[in-house]
C-alpha positions in Angstrom: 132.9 90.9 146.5 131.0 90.7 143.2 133.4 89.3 140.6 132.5 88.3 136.9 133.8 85.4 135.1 133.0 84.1 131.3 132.0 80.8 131.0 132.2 78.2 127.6 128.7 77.8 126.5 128.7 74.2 127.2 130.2 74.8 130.7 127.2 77.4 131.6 124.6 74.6 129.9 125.7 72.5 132.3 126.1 75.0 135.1 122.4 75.5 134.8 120.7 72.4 134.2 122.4 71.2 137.6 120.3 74.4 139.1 117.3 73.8 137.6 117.4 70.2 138.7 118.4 70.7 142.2 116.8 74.2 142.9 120.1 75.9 143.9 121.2 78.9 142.3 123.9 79.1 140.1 125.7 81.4 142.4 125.6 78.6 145.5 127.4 76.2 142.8 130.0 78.6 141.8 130.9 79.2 145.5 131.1 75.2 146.3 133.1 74.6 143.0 135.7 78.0 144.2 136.2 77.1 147.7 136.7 73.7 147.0 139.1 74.3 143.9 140.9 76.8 145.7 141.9 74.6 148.3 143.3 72.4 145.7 144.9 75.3 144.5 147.0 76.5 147.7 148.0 73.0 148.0 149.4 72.5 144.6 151.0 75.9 143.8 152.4 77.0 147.5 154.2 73.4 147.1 155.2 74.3 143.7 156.9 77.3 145.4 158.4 75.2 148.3 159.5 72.7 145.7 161.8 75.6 143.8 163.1 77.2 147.2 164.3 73.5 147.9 166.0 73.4 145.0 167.6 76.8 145.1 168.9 75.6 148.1 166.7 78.2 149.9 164.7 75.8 151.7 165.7 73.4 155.0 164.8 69.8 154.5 165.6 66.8 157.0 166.0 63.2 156.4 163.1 60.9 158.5 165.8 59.9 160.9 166.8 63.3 161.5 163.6 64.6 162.7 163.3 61.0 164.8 166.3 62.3 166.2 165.4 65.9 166.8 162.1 64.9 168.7 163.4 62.1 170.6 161.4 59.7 168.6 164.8 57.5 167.3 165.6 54.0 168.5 
């Protein structure tokens, strides 16, 4: 999928010296910086969202001894 993004000046400065230093395109850093950052980005956000459906009451949550108990694991 070919997307297009707009990059600060100083951002895309960067951006290319690193490729001209390394011999990598551009494109292979943009790809290692989005599927790394994305990852960061499911984690954060999709607990942002458990985070409110806990609070909304929406959400089941157990104490530490409770899931001991559930899977056998308590003293």
């Amino acid at each position: 999928m070919a997307t297009s993004i707009r990059l600060a000046p100083d951002v895309e400065h960067r951006l290319d010296y690193l490729a001209a230093q390394t011999g990598r395109t551009k494109a292979f850093y943009l790809r290692e910086i989005i599927e790394r950052g994305l990852e960061d980005m499911e984690d954060y956000y999709l607990a942002v969202d458990v985070l409110e459906r806990v609070r909304k009451g929406q959400e089941q949550v157990y104490s530490l001894d409770e899931v001991e108990h559930r899977l056998g694991l308590a003293d």
